[in-house]
LONUTI-737693 format. One record per atom (N, C-alpha, C, O): residue in three letters; x, y, z. Coordinates in steps of 0.001 Angstrom, whole numbers, padded with zeros to 6 digits, always signed. Example, Ala and Ser with C-alpha at 12.3 -4.5 7.8 and 13.67 -1.06 7.14 Angstrom:
residues 2
ala+013190-005690+007800/ala+012300-004500+007800/ala+013200-003300+007800/ala+014236-003319+008465/ser+012850-002250+007080/ser+013670-001060+007140/ser+012900+000030+007870/ser+013409+001138+008039/
end
This chain:
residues 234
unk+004367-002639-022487/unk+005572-002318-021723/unk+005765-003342-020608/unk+004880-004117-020243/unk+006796-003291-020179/unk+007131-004442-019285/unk+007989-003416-017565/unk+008396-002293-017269/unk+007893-004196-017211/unk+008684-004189-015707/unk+010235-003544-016098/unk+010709-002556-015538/unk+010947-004366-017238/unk+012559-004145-017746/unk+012770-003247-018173/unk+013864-002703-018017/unk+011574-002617-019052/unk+011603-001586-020229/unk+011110-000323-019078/unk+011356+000835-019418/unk+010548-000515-017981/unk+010539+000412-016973/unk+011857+000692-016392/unk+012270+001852-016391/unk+012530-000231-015914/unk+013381-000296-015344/unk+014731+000621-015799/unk+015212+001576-015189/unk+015280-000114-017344/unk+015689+000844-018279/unk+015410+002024-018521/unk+016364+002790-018653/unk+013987+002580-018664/unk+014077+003885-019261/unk+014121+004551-018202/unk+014385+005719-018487/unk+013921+004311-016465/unk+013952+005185-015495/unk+015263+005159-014941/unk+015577+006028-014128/unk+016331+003983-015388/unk+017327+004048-014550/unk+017049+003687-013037/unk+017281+004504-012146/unk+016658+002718-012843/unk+016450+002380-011229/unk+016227+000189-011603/unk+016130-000420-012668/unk+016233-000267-010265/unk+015756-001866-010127/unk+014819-001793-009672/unk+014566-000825-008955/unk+014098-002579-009850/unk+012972-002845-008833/unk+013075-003955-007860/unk+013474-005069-008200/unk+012736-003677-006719/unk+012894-004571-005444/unk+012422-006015-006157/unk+011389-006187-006804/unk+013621-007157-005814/unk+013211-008258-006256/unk+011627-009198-005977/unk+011008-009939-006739/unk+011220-008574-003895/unk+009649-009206-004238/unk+008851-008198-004998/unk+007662-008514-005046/unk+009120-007163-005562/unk+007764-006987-006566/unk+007572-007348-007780/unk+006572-007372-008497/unk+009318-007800-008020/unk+009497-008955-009358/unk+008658-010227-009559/unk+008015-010696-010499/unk+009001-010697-007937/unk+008119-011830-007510/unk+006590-011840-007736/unk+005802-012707-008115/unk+006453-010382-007310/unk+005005-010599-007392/unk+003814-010126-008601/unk+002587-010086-008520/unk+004895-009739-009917/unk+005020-009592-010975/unk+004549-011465-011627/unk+003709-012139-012222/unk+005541-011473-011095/unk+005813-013338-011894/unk+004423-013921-011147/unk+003477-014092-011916/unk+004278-014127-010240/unk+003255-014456-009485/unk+001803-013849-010234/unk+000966-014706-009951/unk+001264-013000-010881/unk-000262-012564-011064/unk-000195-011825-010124/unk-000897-010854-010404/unk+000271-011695-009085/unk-000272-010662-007675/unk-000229-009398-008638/unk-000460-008527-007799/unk-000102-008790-009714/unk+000018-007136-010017/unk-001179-007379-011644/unk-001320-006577-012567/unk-001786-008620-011488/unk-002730-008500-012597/unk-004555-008089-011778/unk-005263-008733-011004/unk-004693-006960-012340/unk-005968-006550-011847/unk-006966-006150-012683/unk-008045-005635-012393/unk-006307-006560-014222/unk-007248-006484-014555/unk-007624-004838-015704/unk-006562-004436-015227/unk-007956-004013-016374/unk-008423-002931-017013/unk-009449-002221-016344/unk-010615-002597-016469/unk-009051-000878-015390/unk-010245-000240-014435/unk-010554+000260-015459/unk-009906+000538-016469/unk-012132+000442-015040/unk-012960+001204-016179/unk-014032+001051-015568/unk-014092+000292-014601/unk-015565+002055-016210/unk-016580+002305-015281/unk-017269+000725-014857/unk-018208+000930-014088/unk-017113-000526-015083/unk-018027-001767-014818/unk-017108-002169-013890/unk-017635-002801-012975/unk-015443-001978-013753/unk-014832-002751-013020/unk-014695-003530-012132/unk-014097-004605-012092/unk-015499-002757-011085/unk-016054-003358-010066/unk-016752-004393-010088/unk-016454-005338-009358/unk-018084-004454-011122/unk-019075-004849-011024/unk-018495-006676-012245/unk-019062-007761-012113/unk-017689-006491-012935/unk-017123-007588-014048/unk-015650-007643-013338/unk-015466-008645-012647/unk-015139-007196-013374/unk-013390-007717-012798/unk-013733-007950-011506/unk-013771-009157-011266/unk-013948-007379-010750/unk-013671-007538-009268/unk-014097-008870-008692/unk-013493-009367-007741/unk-014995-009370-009190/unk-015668-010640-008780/unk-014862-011963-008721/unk-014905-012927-007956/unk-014177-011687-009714/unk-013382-012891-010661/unk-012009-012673-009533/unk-011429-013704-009192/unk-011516-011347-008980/unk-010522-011814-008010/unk-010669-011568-006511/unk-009895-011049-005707/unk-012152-012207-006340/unk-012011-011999-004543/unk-011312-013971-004200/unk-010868-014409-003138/unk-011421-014461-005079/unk-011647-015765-004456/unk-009760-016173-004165/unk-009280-016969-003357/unk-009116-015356-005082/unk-007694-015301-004911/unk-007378-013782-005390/unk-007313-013405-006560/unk-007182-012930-004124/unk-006739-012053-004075/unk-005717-011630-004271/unk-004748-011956-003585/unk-005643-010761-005293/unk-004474-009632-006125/unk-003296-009045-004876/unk-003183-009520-003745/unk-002643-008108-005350/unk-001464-007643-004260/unk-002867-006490-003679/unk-003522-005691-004349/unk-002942-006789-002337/unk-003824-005969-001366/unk-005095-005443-001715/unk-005375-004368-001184/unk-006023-006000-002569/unk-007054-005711-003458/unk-007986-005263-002657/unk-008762-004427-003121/unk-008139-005690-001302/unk-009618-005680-000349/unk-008755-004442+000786/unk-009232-004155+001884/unk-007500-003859+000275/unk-006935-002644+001016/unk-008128-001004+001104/unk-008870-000792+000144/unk-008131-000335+001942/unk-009037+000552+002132/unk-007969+001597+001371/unk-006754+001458+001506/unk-008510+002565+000630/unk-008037+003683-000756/unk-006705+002950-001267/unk-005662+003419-000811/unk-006607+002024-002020/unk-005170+001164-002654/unk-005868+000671-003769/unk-006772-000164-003774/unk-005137+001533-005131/unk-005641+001115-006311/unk-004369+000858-006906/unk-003538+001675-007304/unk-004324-000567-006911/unk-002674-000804-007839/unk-003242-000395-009045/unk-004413-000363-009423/unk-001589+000086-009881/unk-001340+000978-011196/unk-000758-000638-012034/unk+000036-001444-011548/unk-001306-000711-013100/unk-000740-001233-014367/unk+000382-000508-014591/unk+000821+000601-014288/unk+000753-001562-015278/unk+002524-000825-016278/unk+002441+000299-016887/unk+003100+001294-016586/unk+001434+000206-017999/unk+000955+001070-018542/unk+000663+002830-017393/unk+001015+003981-017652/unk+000122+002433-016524/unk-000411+003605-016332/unk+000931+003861-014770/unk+000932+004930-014159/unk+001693+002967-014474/unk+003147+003415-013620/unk+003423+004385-014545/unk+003096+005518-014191/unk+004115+004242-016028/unk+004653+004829-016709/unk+004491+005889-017019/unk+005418+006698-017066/unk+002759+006295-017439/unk+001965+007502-017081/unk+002524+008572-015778/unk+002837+009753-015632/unk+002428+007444-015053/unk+002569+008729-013709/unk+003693+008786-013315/unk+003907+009553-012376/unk+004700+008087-013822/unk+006259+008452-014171/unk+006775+009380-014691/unk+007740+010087-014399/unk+006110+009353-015457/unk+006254+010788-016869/unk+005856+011694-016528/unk+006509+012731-016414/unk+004541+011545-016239/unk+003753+012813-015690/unk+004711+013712-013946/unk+004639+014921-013726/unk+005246+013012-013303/unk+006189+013354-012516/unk+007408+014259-012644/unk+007812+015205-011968/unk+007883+013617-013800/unk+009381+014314-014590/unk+009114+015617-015325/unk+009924+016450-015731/unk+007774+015599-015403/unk+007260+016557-016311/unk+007916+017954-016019/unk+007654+018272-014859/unk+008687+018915-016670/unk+009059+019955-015814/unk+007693+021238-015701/unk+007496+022277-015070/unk+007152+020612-016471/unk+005455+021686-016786/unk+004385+021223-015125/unk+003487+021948-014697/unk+004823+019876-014470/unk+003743+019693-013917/unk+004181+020198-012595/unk+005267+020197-012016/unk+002373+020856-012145/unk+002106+021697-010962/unk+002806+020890-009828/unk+002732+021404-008712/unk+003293+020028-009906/unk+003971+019548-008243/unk+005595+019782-008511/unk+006177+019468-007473/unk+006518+020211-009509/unk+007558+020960-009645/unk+008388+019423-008651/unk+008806+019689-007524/unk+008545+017957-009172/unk+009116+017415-007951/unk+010735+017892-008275/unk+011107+018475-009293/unk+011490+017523-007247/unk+012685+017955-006826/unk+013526+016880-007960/unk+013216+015692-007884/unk+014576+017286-008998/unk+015263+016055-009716/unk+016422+015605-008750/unk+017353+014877-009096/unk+016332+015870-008121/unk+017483+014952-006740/unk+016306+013383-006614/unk+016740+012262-006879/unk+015279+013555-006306/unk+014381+013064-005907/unk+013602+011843-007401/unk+013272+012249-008515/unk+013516+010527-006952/unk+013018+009814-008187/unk+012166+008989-007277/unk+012685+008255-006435/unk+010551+009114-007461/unk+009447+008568-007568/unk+009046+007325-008389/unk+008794+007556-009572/unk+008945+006099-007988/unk+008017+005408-009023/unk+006996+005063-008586/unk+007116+004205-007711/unk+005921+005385-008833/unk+004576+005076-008413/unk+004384+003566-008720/unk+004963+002948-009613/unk+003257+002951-007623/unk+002809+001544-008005/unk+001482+001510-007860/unk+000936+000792-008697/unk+000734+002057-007060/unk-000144+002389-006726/unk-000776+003667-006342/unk-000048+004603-006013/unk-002235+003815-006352/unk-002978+005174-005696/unk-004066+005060-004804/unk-004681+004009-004627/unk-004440+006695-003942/unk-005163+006300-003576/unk-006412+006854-004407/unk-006283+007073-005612/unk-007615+007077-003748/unk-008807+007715-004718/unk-008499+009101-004999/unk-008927+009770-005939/unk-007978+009335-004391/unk-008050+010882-004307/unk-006476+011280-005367/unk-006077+012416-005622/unk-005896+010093-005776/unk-004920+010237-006848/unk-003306+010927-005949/unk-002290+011403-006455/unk-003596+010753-004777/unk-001937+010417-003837/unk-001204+009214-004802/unk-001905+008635-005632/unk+000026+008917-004677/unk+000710+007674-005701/unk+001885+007524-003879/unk+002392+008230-003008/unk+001692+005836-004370/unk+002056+004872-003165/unk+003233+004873-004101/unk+003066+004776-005317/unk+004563+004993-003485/unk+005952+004909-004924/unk+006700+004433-003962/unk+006707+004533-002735/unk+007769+003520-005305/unk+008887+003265-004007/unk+010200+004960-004214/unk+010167+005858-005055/unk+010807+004817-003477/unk+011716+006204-002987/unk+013014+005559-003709/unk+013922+005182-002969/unk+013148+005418-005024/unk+014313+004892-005350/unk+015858+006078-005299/unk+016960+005665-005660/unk+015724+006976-004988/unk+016949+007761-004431/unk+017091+007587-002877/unk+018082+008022-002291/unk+016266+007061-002350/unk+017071+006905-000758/unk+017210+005292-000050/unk+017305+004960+001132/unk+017171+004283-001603/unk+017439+003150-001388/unk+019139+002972-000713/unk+020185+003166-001333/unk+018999+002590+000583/unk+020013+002141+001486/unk+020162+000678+002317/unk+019379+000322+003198/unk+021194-000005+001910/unk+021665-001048+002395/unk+020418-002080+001157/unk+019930-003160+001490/unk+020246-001650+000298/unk+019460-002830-000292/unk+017998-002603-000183/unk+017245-003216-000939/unk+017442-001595+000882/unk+015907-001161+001329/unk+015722-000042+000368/unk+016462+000939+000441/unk+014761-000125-000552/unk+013927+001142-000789/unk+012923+001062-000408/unk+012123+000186-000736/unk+012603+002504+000858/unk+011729+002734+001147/unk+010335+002794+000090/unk+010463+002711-001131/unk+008633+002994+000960/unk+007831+003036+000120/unk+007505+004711+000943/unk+007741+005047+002104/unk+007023+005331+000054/unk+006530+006384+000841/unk+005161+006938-000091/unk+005064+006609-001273/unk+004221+007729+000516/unk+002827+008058-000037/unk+003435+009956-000436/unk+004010+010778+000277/unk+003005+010008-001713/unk+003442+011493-002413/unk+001970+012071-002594/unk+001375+011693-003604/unk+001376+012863-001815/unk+000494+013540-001650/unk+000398+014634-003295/unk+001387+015063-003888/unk-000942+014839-003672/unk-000465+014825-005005/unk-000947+016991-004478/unk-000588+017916-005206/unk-001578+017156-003438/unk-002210+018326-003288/unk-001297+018780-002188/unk-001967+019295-001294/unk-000590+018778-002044/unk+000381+019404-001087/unk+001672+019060-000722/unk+001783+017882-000383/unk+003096+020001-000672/unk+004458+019730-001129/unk+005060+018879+000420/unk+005679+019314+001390/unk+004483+017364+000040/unk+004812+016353+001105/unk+004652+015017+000734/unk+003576+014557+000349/unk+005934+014227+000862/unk+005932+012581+000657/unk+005870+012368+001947/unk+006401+013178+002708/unk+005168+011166+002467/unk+005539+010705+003755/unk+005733+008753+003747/unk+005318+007765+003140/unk+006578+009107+004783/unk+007617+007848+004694/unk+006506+006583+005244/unk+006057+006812+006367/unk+005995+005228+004556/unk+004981+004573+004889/unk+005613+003186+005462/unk+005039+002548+006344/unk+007101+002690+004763/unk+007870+001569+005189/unk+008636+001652+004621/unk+008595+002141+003492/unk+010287+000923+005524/unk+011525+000865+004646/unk+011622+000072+003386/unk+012382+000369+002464/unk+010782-000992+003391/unk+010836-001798+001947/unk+009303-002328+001871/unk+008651-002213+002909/unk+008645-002918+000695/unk+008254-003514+000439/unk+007082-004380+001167/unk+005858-004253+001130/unk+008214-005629+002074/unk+007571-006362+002597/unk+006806-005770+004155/unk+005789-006043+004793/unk+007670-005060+004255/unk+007222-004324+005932/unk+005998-003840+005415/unk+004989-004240+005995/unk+005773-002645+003928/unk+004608-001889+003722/unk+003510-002837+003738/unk+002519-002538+004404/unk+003544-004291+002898/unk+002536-005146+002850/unk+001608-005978+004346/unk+000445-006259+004635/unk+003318-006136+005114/unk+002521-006186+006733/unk+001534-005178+007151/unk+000332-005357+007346/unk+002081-004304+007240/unk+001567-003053+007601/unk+000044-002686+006936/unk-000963-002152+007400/unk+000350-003169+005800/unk-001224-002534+004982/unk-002512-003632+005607/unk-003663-003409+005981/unk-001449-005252+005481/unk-002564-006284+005809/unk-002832-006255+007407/unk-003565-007138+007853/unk-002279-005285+008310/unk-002459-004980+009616/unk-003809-004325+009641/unk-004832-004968+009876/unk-003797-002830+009357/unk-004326-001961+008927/unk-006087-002580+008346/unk-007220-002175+008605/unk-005704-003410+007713/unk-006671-004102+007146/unk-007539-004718+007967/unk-008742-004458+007991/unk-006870-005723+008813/unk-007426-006069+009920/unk-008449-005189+010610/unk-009676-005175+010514/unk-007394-004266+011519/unk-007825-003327+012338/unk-009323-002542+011667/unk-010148-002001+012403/unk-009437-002601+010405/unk-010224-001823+009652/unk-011631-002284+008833/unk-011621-002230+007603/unk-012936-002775+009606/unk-013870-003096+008657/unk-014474-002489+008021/unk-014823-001407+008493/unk-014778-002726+007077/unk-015540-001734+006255/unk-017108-001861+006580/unk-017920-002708+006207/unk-017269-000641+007467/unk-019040-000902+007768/unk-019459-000019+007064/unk-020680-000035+006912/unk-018590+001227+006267/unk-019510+002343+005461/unk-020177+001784+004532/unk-021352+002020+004250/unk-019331+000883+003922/unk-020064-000036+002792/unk-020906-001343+003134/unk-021384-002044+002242/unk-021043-001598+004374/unk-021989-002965+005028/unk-021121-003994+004775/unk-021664-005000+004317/unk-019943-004045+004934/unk-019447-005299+004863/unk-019744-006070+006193/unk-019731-005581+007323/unk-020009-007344+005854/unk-020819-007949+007299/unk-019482-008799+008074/unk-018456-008960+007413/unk-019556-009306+009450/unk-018618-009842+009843/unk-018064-011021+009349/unk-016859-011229+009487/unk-018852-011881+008745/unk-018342-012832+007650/unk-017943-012498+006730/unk-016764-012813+006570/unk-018256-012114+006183/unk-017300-011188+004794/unk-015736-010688+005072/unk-014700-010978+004474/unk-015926-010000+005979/unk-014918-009318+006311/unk-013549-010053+006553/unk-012411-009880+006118/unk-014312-011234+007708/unk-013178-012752+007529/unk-012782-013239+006725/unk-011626-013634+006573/unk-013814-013329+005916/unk-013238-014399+004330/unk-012869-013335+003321/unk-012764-013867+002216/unk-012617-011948+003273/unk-011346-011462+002741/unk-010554-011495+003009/unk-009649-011712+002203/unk-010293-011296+004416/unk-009215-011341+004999/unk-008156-012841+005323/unk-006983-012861+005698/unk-008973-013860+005052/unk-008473-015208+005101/unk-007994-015463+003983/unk-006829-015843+003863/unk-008938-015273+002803/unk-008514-015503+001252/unk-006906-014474+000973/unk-005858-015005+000606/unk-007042-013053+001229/unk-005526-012386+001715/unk-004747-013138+001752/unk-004113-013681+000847/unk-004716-013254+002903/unk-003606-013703+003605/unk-003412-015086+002845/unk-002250-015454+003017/unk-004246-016126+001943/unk-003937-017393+001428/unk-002937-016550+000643/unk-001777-016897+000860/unk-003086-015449-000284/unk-002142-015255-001648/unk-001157-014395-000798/unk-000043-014792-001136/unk-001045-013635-000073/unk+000190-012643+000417/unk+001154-013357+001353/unk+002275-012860+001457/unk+000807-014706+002206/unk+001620-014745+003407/unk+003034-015044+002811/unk+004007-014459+003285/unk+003196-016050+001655/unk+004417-015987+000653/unk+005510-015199+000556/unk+006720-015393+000447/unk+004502-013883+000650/unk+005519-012666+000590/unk+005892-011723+001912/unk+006221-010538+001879/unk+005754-012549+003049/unk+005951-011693+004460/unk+006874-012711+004807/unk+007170-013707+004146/unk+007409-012260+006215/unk+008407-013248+006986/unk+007368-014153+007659/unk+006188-013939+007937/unk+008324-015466+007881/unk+007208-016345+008508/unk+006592-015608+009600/unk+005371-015617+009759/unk+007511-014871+010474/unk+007249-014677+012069/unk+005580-013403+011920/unk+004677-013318+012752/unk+005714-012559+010500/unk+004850-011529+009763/unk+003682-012988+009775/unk+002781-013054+010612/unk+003847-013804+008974/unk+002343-014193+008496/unk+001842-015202+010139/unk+000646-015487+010211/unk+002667-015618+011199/unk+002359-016283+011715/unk+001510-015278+012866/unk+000600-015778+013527/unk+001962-013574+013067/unk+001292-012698+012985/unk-000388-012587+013013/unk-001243-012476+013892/unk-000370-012660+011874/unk-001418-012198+010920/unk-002780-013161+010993/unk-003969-012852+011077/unk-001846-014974+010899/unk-002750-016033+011113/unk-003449-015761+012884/unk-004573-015969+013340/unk-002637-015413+013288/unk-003401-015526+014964/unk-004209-014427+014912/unk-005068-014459+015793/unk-004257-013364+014129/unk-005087-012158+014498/unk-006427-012543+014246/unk-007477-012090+014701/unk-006096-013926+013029/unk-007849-014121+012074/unk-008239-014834+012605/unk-009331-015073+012088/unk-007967-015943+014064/unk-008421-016332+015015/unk-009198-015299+016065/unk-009121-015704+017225/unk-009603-014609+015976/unk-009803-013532+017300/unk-011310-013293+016874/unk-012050-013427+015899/unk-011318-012986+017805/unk-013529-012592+017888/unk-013551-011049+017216/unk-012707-010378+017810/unk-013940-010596+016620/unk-014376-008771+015984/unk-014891-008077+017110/unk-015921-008338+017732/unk-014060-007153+017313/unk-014353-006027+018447/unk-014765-004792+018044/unk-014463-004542+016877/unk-015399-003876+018668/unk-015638-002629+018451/unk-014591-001507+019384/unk-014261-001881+020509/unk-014317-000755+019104/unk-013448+000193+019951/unk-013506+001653+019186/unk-013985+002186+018185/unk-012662+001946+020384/unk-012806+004249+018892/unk-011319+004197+019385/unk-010788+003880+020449/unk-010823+004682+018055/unk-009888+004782+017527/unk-009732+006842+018150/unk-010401+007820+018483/unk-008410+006375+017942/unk-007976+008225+019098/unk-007847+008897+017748/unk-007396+008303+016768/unk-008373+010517+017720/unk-007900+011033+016574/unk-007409+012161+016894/unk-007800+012484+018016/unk-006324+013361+016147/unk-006100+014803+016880/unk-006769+015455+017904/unk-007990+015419+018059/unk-005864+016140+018708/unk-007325+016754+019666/unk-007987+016278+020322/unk-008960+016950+020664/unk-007867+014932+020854/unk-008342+014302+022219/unk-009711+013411+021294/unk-010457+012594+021833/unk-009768+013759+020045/unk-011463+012737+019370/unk-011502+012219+019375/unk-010486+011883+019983/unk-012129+011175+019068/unk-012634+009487+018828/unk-013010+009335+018128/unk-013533+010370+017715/unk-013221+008233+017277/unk-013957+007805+016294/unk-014162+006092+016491/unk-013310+005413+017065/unk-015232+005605+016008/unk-015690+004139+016379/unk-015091+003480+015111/unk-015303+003797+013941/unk-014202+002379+015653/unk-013974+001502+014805/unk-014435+000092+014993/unk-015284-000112+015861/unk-013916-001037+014186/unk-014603-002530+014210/unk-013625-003422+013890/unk-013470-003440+012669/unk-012831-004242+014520/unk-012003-005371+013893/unk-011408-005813+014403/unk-011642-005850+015611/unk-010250-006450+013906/unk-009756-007520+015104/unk-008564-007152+016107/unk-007967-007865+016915/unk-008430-005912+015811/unk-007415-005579+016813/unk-007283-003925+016791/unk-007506-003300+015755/unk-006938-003340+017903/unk-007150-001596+018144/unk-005759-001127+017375/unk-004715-001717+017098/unk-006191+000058+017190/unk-005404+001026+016383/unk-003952+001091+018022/unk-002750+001327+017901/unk-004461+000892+018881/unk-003212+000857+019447/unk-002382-000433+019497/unk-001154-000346+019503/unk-002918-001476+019530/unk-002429-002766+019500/unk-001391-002756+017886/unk-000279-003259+017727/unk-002020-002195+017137/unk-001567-001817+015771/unk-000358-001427+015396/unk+000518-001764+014599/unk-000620-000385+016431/unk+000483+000611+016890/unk+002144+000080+017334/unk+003245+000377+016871/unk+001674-000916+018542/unk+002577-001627+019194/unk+003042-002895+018484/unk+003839-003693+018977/unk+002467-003011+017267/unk+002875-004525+016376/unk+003919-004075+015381/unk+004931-004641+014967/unk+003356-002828+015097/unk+004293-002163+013748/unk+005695-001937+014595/unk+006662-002607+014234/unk+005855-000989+015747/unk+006908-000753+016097/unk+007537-001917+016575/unk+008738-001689+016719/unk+007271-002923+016842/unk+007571-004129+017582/unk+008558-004860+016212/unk+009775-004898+016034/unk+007137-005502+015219/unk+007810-006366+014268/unk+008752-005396+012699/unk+009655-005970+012090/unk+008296-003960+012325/unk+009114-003547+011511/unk+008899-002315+011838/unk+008067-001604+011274/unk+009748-001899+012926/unk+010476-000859+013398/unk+010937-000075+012266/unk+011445-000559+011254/unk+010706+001354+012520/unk+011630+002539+010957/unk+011475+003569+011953/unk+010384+003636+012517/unk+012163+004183+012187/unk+012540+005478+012617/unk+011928+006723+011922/unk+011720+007844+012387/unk+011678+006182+010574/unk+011288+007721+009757/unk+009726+007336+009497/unk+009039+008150+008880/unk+009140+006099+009957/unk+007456+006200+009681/unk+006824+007359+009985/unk+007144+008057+010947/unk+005894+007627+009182/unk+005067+008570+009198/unk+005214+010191+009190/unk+004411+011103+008988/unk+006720+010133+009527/unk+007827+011343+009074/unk+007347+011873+007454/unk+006799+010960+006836/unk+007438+012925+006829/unk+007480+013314+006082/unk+008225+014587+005292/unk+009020+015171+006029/unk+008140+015073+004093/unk+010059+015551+003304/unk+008940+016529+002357/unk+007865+015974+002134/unk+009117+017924+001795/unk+009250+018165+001039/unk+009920+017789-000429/unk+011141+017660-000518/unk+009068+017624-001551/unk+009363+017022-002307/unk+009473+018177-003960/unk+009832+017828-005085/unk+009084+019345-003556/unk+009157+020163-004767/unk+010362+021031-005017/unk+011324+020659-004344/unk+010577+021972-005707/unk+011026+022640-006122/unk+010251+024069-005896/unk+010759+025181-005754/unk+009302+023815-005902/unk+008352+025015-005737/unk+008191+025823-004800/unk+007881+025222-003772/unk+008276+027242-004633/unk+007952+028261-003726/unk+009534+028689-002714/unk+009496+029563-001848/
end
C-alpha cells in the first residue's frame, strides 16, 4: 500500500512535509519485530529516521497506519470514535495511544496533530501542524535524557546531533537555528514540577520551563494540551 492508496480510500491529503518525508526515507524504519532493536535499530542511529531516539514514539508503517485506520472506523470497536471525527494515525506510543493527524479540523491549510488516548474518551491537541509537532518533540528530546536506560552524556549528544543532521530540513530555519544553539550548552540537572507541588529530577539541556517558554514563544496554539472527547460512547 502506498501513501495515495491511503489517501484515496480515507478521503483526506496528507500534509505535504510528511509527503516529503515519505520521499526522503525519514518514514522507513524498518519491520518491528522481537530482534528489532537489537538488528534494525543499529543500522539507523547513524542517520536518524523521523524522531527515532523520541521517548514512547513508535512510527507506524503503511501497512500498519491502515490497520489502525480500520480498526478506528470499526463500528464494533470499544472506543465507539465519533464519525464527525477522522483520525489518521502515524505513530504510537508503548502503551498503544496513536499520534494522528486531526484531518476534520484541518483549518487554513494546518492539520492539527493530536495524541488519541486509546484507554480513555480523550484526544489531546499536541500541535497545529506537523512541523511545530516535530519542534516540539525534538525540544522535548533535548530537555529529556534518558538515564533509566544509562544513556551516558555523550551518547545523548550524538543522538541528538545526528537528529537534528536528518530533521533540521524539515523545521523553519529560525526552529533549527533553535535547536543548533541548545546542542551547544553544557547538560544540566534540574526537577521538573509535577501536579501537586512534586518534583521529579531531570537531566538535559534545557528545563521543562525554559521548554515551556520556547514552545509558547516559537509555535504558539491556543488549544495545546487542551483536550475533546472523541466517542460516541456513554
Amino acid at each position: 500500500m502506498t501513501l495515495s492508496e491511503i489517501e484515496h480510500q480515507y478521503d483526506f491529503t496528507y500534509p505535504a512535509l510528511y509527503r516529503q518525508l515519505e520521499r526522503d526515507g525519514m518514514l522507513d524504519m524498518g519491520e518491528y519485530g522481537p530482534d528489532w532493536y537489537k538488528l534494525v535499530y543499529p543500522t539507523l542511529t547513524d542517520r536518524p529516521t523521523l524522531l527515532l531516539h523520541a521517548d514512547d514514539f513508535e512510527l507506524l508503517n503503511i501497512e500498519a497506519v491502515a490497520d489502525a485506520v480500520d480498526t478506528l472506523l470499526d463500528a464494533d470497536d470499544y472506543r465507539k470514535i465519533d464519525p464527525a471525527f477522522q483520525f489518521i494515525p502515524f505513530a504510537q506510543t508503548g502503551a498503544g495511544d496513536h499520534y494522528c493527524f486531526f484531518t476534520s479540523s484541518l483549518q487554513d491549510g494546518e492539520m492539527p496533530i493530536v495524541l488519541l488516548w486509546h484507554d480513555q474518551n480523550e484526544a489531546q491537541y499536541l500541535a497545529k501542524n506537523l512541523q511545530d509537532f516535530l519542534f516540539h518533540m525534538l525540544l522535548t528530546s533535548m530537555a529529556e535524557q534518558d538515564t533509566y536506560n544509562e544513556v551516558g552524556d555523550e551518547d545523548f549528544k550524538d543522538q541528538l546531533a545526528k537528529t537534528l543532521g536528518t530533521h533540521a530540513r524539515y523545521l523553519t530555519p529560525e526552529q533549527a537555528q533553535v535547536l543548533s544553539a541548545l546542542l551547544n550548552r553544557d547538560i544540566i540537572d534540574y526537577e521538573g514540577v509535577l501536579p501537586k507541588g512534586r518534583k521529579e529530577a531531570h537531566r538535559g539541556l534545557l528545563t521543562d520551563i525554559e521548554l515551556a517558554s520556547l514552545r509558547e514563544a516559537m509555535i504558539p496554539y491556543e488549544k495545546f494540551d487542551s483536550s475533546f472527547a472523541y466517542s460516541t460512547a456513554g
